[in-house]
mmCIF file of the N, C-alpha and C atoms, coordinates in Angstrom:
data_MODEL
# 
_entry.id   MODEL 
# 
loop_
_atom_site.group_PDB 
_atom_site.id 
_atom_site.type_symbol 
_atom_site.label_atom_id 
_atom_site.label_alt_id 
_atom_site.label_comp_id 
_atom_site.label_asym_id 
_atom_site.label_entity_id 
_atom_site.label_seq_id 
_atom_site.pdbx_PDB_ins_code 
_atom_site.Cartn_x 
_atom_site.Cartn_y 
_atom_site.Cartn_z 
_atom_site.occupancy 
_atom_site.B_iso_or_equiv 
_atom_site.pdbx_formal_charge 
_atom_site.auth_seq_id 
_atom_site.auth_comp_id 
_atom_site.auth_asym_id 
_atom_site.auth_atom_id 
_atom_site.pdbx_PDB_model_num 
ATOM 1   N N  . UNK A 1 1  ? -4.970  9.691   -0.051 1.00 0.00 ? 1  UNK A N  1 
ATOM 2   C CA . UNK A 1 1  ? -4.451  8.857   1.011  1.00 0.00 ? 1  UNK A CA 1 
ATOM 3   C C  . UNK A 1 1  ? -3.487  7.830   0.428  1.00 0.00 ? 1  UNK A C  1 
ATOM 4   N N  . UNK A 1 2  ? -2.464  7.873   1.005  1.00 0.00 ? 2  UNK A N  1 
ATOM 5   C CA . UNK A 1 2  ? -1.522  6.887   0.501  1.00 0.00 ? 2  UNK A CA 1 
ATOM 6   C C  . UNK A 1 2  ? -1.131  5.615   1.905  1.00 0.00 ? 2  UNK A C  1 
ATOM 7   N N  . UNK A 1 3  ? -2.133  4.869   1.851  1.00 0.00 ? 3  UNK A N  1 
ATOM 8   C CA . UNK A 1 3  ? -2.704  3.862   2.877  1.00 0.00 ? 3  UNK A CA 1 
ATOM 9   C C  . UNK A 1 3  ? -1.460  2.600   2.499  1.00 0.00 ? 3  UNK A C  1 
ATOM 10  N N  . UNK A 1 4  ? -0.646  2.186   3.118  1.00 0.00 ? 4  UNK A N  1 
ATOM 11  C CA . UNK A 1 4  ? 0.453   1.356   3.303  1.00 0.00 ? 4  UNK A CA 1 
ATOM 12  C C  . UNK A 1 4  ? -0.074  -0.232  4.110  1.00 0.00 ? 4  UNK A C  1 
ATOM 13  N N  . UNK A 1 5  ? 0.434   -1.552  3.595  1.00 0.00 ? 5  UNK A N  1 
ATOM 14  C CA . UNK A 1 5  ? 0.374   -2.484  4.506  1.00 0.00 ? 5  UNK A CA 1 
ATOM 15  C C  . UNK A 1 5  ? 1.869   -2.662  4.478  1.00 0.00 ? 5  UNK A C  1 
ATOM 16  N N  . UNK A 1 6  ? 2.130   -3.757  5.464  1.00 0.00 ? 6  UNK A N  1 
ATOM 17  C CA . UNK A 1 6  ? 3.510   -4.179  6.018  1.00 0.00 ? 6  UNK A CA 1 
ATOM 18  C C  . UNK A 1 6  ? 3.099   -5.578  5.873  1.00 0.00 ? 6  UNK A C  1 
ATOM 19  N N  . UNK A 1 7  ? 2.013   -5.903  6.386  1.00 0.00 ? 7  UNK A N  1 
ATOM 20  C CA . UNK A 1 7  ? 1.509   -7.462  6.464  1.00 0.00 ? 7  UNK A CA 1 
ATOM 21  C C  . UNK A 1 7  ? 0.287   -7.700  6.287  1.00 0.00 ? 7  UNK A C  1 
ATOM 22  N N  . UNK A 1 8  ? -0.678  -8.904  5.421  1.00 0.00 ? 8  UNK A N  1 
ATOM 23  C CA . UNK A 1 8  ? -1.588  -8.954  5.849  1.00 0.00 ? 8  UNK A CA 1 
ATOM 24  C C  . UNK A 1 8  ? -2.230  -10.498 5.939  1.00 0.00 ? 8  UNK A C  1 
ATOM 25  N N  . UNK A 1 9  ? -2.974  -10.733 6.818  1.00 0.00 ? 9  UNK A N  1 
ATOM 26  C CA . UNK A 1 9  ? -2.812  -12.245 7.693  1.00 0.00 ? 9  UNK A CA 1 
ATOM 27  C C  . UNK A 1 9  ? -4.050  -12.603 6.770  1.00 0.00 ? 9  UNK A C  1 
ATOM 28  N N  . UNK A 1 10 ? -4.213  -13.887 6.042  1.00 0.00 ? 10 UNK A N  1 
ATOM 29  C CA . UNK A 1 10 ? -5.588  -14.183 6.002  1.00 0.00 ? 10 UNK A CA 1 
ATOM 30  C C  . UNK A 1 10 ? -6.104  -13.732 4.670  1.00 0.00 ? 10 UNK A C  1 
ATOM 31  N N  . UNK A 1 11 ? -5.457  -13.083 3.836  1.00 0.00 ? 11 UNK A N  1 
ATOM 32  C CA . UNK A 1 11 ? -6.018  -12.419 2.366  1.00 0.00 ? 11 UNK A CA 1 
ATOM 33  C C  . UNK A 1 11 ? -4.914  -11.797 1.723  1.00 0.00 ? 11 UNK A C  1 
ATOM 34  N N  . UNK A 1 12 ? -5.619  -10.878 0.937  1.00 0.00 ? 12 UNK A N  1 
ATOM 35  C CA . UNK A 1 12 ? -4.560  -9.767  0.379  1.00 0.00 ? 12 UNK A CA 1 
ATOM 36  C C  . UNK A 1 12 ? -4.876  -8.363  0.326  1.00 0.00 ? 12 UNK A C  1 
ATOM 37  N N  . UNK A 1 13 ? -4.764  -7.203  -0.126 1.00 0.00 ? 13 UNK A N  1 
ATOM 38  C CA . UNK A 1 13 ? -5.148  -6.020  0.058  1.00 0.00 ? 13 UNK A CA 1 
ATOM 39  C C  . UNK A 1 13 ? -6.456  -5.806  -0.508 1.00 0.00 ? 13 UNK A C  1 
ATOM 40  N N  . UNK A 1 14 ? -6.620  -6.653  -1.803 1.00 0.00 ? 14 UNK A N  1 
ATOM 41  C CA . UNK A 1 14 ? -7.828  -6.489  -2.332 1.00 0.00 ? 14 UNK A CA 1 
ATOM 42  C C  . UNK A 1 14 ? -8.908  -7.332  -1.850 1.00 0.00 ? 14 UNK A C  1 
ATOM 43  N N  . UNK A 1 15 ? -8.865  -8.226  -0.987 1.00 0.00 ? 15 UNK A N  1 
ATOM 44  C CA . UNK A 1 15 ? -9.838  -8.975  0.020  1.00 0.00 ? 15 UNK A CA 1 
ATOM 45  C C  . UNK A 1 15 ? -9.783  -8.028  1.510  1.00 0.00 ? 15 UNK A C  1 
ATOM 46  N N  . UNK A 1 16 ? -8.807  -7.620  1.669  1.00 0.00 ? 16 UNK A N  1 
ATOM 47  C CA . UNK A 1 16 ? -8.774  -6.388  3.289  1.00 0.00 ? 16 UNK A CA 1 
ATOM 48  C C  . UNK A 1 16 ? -10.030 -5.473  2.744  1.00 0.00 ? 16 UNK A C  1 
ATOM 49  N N  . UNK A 1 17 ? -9.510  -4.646  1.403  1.00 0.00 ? 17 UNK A N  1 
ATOM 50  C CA . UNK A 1 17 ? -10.712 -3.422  1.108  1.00 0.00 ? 17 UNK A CA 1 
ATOM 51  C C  . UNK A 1 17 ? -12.370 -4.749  0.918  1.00 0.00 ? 17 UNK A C  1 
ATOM 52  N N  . UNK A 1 18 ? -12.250 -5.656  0.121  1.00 0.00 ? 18 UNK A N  1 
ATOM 53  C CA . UNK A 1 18 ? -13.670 -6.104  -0.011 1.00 0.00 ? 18 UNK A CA 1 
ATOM 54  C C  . UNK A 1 18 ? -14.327 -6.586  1.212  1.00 0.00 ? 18 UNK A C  1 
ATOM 55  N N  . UNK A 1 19 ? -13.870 -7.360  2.371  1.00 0.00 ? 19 UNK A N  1 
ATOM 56  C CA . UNK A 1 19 ? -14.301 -7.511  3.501  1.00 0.00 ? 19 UNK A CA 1 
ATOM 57  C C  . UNK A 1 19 ? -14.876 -6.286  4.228  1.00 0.00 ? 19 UNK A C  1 
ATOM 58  N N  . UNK A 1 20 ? -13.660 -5.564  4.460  1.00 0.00 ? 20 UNK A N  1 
ATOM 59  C CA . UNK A 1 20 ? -13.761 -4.287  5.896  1.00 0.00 ? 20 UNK A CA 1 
ATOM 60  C C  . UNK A 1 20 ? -13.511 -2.768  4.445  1.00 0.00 ? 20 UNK A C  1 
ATOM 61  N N  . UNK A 1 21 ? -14.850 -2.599  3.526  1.00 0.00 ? 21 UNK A N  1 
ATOM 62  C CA . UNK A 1 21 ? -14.839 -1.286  2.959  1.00 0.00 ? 21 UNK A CA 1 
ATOM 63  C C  . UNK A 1 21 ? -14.738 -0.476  3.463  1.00 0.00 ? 21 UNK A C  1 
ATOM 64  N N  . UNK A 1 22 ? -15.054 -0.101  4.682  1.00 0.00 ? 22 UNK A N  1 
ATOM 65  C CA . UNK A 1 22 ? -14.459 1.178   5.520  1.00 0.00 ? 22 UNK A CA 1 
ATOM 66  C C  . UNK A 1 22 ? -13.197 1.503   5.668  1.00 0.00 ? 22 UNK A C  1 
ATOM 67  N N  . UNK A 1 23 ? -11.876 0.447   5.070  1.00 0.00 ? 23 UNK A N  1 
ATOM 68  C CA . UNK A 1 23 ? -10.671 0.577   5.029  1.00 0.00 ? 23 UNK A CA 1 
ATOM 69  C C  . UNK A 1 23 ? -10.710 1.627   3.934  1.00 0.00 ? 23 UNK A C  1 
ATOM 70  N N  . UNK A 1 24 ? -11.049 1.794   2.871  1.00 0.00 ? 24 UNK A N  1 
ATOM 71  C CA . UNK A 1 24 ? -11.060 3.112   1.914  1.00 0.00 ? 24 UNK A CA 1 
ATOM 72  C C  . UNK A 1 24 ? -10.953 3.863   2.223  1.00 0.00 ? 24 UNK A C  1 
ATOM 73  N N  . UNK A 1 25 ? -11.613 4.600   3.286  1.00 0.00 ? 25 UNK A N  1 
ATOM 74  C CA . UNK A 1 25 ? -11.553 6.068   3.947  1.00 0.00 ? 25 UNK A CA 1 
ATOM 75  C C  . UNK A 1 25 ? -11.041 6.137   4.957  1.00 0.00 ? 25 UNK A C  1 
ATOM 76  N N  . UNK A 1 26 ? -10.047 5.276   5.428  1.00 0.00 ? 26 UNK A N  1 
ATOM 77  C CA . UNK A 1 26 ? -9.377  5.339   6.550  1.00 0.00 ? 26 UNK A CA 1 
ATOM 78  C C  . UNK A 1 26 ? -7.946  6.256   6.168  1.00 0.00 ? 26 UNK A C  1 
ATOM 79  N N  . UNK A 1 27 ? -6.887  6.535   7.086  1.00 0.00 ? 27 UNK A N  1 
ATOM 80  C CA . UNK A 1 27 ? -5.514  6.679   6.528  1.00 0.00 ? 27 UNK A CA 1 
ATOM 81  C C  . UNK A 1 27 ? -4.902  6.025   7.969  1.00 0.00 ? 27 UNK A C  1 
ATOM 82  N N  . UNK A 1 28 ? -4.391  5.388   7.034  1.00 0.00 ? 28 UNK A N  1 
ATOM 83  C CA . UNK A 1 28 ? -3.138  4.375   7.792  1.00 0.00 ? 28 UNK A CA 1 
ATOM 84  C C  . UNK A 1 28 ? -1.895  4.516   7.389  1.00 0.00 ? 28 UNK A C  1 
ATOM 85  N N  . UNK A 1 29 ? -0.843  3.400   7.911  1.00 0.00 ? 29 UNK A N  1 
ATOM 86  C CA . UNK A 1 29 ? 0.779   3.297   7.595  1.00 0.00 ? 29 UNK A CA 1 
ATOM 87  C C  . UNK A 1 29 ? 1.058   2.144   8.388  1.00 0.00 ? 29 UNK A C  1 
ATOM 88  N N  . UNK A 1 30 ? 1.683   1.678   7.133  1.00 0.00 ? 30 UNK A N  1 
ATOM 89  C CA . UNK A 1 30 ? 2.661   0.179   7.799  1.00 0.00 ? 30 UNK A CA 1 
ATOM 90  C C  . UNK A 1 30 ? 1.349   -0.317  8.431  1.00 0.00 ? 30 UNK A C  1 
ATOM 91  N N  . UNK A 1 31 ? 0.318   -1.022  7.894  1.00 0.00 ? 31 UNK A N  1 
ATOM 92  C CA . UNK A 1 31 ? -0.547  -1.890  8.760  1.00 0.00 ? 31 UNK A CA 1 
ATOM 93  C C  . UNK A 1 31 ? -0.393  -3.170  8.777  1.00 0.00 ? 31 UNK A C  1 
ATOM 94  N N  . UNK A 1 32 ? -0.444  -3.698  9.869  1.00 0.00 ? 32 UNK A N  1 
ATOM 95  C CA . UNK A 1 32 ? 0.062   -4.986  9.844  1.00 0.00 ? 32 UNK A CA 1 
ATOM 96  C C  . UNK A 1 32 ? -1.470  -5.942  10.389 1.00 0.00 ? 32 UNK A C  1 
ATOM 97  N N  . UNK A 1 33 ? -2.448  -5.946  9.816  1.00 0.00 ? 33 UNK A N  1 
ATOM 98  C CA . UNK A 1 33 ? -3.581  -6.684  9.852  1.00 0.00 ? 33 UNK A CA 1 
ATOM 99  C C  . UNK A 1 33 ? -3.807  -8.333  9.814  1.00 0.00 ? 33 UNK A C  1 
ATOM 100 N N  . UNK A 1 34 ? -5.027  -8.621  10.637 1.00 0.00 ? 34 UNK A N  1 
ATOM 101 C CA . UNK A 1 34 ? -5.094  -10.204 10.151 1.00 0.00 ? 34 UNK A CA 1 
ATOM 102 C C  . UNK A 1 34 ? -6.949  -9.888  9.691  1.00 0.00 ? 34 UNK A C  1 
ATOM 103 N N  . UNK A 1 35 ? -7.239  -10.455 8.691  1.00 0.00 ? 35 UNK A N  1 
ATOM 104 C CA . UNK A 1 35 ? -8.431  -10.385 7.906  1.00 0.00 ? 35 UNK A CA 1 
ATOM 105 C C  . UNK A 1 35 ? -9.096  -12.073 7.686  1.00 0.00 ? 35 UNK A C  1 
ATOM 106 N N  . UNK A 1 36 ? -8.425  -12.866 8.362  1.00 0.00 ? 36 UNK A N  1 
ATOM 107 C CA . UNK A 1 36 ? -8.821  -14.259 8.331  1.00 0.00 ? 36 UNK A CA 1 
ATOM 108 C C  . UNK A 1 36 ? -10.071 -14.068 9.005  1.00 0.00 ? 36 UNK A C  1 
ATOM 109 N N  . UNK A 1 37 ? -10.939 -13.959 10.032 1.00 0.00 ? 37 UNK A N  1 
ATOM 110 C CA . UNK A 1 37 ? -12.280 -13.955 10.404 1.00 0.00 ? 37 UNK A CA 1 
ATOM 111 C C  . UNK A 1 37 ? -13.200 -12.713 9.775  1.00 0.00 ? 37 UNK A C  1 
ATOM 112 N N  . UNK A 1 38 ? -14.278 -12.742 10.504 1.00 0.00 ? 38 UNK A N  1 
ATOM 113 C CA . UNK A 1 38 ? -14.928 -11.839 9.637  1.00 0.00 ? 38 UNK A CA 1 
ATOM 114 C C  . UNK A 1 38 ? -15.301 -10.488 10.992 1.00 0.00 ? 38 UNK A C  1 
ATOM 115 N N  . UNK A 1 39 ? -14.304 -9.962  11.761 1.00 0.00 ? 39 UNK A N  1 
ATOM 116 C CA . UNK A 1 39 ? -13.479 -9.151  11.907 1.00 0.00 ? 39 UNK A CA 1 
ATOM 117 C C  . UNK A 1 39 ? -12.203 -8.531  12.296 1.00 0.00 ? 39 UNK A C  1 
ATOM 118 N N  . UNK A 1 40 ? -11.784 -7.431  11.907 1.00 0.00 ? 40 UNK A N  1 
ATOM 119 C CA . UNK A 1 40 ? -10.496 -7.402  11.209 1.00 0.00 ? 40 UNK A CA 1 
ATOM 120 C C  . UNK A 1 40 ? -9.271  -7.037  12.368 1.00 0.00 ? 40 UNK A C  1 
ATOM 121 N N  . UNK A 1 41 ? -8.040  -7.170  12.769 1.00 0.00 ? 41 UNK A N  1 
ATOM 122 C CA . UNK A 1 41 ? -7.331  -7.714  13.556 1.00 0.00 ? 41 UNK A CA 1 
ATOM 123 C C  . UNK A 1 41 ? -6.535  -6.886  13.136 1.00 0.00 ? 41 UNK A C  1 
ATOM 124 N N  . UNK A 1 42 ? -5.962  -5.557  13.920 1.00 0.00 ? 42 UNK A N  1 
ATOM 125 C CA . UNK A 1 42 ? -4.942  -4.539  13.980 1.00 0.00 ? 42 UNK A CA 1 
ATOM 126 C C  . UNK A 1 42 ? -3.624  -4.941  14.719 1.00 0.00 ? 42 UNK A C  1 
ATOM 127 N N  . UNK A 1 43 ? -2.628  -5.198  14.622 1.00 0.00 ? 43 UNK A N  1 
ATOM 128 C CA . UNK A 1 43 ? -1.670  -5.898  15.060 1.00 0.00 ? 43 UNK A CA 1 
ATOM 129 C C  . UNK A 1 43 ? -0.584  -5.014  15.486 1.00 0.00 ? 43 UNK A C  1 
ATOM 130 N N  . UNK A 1 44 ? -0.737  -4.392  14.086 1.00 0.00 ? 44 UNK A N  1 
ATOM 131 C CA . UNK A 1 44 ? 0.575   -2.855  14.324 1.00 0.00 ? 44 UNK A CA 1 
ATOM 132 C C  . UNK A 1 44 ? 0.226   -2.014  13.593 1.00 0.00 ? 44 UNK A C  1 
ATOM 133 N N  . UNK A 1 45 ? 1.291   -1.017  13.031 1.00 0.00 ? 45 UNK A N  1 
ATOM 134 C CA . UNK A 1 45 ? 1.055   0.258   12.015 1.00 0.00 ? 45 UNK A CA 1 
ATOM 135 C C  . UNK A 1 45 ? 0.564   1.679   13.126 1.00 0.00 ? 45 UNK A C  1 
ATOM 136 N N  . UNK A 1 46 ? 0.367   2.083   12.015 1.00 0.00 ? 46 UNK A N  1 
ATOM 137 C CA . UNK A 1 46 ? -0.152  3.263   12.597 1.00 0.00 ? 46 UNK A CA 1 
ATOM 138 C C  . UNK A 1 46 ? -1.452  3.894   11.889 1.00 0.00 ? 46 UNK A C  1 
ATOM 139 N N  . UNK A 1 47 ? -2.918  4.313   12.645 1.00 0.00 ? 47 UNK A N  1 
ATOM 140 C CA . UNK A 1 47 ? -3.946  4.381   12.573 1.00 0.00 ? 47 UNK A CA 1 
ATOM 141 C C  . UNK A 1 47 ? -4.036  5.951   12.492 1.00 0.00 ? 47 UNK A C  1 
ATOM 142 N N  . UNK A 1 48 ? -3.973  6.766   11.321 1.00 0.00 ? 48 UNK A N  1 
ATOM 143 C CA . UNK A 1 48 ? -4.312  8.099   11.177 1.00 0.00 ? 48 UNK A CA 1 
ATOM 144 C C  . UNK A 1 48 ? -5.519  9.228   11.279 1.00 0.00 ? 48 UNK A C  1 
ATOM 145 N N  . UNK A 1 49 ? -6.527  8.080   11.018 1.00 0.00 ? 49 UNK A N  1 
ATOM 146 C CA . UNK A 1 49 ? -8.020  8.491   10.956 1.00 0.00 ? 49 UNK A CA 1 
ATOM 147 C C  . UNK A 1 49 ? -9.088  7.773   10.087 1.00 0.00 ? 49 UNK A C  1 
ATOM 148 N N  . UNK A 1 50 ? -9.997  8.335   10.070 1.00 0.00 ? 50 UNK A N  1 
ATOM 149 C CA . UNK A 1 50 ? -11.384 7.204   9.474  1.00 0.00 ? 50 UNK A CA 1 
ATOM 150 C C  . UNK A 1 50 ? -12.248 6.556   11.051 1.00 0.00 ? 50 UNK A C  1 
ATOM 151 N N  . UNK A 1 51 ? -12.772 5.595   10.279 1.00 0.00 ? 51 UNK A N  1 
ATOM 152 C CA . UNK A 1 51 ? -13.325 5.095   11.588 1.00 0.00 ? 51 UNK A CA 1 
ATOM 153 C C  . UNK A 1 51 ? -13.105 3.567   11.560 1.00 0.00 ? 51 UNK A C  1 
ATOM 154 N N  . UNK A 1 52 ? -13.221 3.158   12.651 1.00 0.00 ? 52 UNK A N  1 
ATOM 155 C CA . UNK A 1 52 ? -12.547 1.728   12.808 1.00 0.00 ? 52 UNK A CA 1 
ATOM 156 C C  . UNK A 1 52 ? -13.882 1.110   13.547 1.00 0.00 ? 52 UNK A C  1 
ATOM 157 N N  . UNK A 1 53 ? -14.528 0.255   13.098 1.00 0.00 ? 53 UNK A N  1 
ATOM 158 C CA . UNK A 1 53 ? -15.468 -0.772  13.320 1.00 0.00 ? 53 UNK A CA 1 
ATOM 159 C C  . UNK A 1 53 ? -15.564 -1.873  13.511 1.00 0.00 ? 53 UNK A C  1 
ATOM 160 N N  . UNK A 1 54 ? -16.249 -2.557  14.418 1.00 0.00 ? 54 UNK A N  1 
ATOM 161 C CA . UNK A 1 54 ? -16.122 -4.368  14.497 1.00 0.00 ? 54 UNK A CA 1 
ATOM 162 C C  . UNK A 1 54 ? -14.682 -5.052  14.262 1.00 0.00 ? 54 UNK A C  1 
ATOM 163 N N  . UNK A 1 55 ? -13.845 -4.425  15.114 1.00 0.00 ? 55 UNK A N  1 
ATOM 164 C CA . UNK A 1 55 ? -12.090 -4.631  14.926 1.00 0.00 ? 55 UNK A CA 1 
ATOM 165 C C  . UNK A 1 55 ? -11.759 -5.526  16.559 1.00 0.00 ? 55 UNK A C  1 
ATOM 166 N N  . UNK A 1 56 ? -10.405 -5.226  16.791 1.00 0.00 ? 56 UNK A N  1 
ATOM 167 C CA . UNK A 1 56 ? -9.561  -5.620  17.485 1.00 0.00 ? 56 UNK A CA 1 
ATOM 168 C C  . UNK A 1 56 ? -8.605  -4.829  17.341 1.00 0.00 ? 56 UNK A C  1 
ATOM 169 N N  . UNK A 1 57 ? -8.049  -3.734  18.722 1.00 0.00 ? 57 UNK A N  1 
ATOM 170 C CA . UNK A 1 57 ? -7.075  -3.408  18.349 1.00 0.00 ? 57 UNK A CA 1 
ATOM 171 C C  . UNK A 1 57 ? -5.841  -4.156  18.880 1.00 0.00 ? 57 UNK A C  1 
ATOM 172 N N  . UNK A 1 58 ? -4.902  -4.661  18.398 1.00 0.00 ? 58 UNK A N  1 
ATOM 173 C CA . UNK A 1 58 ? -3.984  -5.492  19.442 1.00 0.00 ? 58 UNK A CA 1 
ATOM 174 C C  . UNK A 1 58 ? -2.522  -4.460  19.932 1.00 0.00 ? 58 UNK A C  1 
ATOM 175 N N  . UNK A 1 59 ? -2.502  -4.332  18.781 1.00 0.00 ? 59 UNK A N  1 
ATOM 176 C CA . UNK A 1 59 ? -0.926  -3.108  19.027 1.00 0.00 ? 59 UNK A CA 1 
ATOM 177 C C  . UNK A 1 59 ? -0.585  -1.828  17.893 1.00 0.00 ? 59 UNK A C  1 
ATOM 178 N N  . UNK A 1 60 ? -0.125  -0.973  18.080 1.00 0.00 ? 60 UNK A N  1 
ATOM 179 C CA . UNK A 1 60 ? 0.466   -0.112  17.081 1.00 0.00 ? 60 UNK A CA 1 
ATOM 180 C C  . UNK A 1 60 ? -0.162  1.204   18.242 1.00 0.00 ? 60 UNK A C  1 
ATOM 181 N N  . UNK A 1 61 ? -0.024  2.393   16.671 1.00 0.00 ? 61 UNK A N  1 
ATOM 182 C CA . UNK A 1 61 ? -0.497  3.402   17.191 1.00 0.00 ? 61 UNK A CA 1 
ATOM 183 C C  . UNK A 1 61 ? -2.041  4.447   16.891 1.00 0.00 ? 61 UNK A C  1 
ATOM 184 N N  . UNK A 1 62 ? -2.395  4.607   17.228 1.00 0.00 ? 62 UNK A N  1 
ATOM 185 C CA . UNK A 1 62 ? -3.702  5.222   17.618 1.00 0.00 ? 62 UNK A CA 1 
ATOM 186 C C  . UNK A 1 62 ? -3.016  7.213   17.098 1.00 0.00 ? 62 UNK A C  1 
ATOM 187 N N  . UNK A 1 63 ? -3.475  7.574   16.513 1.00 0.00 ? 63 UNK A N  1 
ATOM 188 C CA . UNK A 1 63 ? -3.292  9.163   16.432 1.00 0.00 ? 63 UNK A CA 1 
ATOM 189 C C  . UNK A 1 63 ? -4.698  9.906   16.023 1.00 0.00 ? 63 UNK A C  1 
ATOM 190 N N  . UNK A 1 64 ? -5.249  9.265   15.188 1.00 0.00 ? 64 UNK A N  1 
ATOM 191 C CA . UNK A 1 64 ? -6.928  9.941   15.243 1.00 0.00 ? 64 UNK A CA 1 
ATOM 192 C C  . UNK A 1 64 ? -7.958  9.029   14.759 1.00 0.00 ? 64 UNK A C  1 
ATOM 193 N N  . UNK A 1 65 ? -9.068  9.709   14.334 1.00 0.00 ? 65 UNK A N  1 
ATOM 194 C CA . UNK A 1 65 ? -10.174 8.661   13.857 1.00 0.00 ? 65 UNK A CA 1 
ATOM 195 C C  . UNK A 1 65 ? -11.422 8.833   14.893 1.00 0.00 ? 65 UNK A C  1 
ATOM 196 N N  . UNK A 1 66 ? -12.448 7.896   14.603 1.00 0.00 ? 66 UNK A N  1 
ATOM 197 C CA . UNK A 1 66 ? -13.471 7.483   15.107 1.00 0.00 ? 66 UNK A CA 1 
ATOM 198 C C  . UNK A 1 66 ? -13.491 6.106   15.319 1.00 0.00 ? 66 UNK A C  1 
ATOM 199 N N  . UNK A 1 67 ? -13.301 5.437   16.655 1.00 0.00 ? 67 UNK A N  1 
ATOM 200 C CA . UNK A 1 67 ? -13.749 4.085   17.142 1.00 0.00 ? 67 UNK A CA 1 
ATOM 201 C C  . UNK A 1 67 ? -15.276 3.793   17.839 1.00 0.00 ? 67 UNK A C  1 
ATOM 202 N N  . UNK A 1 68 ? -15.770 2.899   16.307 1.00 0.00 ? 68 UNK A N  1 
ATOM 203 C CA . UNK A 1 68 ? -17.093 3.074   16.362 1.00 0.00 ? 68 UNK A CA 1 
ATOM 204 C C  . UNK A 1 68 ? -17.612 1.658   17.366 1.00 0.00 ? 68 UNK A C  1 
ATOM 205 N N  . UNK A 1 69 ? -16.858 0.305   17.641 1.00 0.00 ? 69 UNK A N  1 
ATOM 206 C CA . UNK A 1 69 ? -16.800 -0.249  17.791 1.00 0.00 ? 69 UNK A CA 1 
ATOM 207 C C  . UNK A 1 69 ? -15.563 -1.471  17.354 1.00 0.00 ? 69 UNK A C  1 
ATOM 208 N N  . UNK A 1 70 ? -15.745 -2.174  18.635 1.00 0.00 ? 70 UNK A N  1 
ATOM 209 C CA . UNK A 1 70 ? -14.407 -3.073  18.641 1.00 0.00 ? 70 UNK A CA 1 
ATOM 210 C C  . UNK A 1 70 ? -13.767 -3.261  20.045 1.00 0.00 ? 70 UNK A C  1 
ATOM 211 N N  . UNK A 1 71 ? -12.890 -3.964  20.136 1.00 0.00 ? 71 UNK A N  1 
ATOM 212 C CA . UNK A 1 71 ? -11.895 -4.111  21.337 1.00 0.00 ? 71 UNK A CA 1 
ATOM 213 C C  . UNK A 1 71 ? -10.441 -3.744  21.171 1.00 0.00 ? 71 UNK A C  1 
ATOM 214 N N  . UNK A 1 72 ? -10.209 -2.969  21.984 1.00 0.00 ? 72 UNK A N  1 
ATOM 215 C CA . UNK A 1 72 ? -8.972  -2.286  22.413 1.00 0.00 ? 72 UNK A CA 1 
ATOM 216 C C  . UNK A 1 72 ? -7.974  -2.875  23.378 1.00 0.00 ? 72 UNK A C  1 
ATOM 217 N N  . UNK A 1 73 ? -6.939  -4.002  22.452 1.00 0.00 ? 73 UNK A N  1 
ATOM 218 C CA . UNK A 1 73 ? -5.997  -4.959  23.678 1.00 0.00 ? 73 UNK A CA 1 
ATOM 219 C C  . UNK A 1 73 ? -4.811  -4.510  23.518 1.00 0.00 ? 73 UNK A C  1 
ATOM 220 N N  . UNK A 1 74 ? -4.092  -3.424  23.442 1.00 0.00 ? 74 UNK A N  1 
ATOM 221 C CA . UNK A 1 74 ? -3.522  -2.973  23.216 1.00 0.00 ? 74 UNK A CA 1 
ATOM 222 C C  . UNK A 1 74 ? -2.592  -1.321  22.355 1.00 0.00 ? 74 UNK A C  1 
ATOM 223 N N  . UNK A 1 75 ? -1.371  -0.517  22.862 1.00 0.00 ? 75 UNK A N  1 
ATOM 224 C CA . UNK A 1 75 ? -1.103  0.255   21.542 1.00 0.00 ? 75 UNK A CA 1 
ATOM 225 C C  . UNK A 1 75 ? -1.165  1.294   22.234 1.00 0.00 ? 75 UNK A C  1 
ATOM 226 N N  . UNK A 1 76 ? -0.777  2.601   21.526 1.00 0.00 ? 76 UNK A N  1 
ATOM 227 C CA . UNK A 1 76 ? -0.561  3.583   22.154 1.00 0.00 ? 76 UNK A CA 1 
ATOM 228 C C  . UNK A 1 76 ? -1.603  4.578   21.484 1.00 0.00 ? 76 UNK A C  1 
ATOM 229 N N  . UNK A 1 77 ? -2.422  5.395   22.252 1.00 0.00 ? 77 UNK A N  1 
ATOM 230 C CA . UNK A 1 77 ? -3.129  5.994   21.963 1.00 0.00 ? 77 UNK A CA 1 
ATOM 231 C C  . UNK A 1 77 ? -2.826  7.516   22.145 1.00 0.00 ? 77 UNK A C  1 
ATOM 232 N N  . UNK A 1 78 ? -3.083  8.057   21.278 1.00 0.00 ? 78 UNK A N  1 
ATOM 233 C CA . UNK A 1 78 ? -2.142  9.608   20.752 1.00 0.00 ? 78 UNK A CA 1 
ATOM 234 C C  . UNK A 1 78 ? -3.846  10.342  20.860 1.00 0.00 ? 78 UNK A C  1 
ATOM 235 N N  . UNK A 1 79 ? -4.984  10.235  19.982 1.00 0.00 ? 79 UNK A N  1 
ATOM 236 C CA . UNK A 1 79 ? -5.701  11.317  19.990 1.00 0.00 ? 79 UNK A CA 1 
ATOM 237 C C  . UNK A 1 79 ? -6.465  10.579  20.146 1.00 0.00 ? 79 UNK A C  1 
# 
């Protein structure tokens, strides 16, 4: 997986993976995250698969995965 950020609010990539470890097995692109609370804040990018837990989605795109929990305020949902 070659997992991409664009932005990330609140930390850095290596505080994104230690907070929300389920980011490891995800595949993403261009994520544009906020990781300041203690859960994690989808803003943009694009969401390939894995599973997404105790989130927020606000915007981007949706193409696969498992949403195990979280809120969905936004974004385009593909699969």
């Amino acid at each position: 997986m070659n997992n991409t950020f664009k932005k990330i609010t609140g930390g850095s990539e290596e505080e994104a993976y230690q907070k929300f470890p389920w980011l490891k097995n995800a595949s993403f692109k261009d994520a544009d995250i906020d990781i300041t609370n203690n859960w994690l804040i989808w803003k943009g990018g694009i969401w390939k698969g894995g599973i997404l837990k105790d989130g927020t989605f606000e915007g981007g795109v949706w193409e696969g995965g498992i949403w195990k929990s979280g809120v969905w305020k936004g974004g385009i949902w593909k699969g």
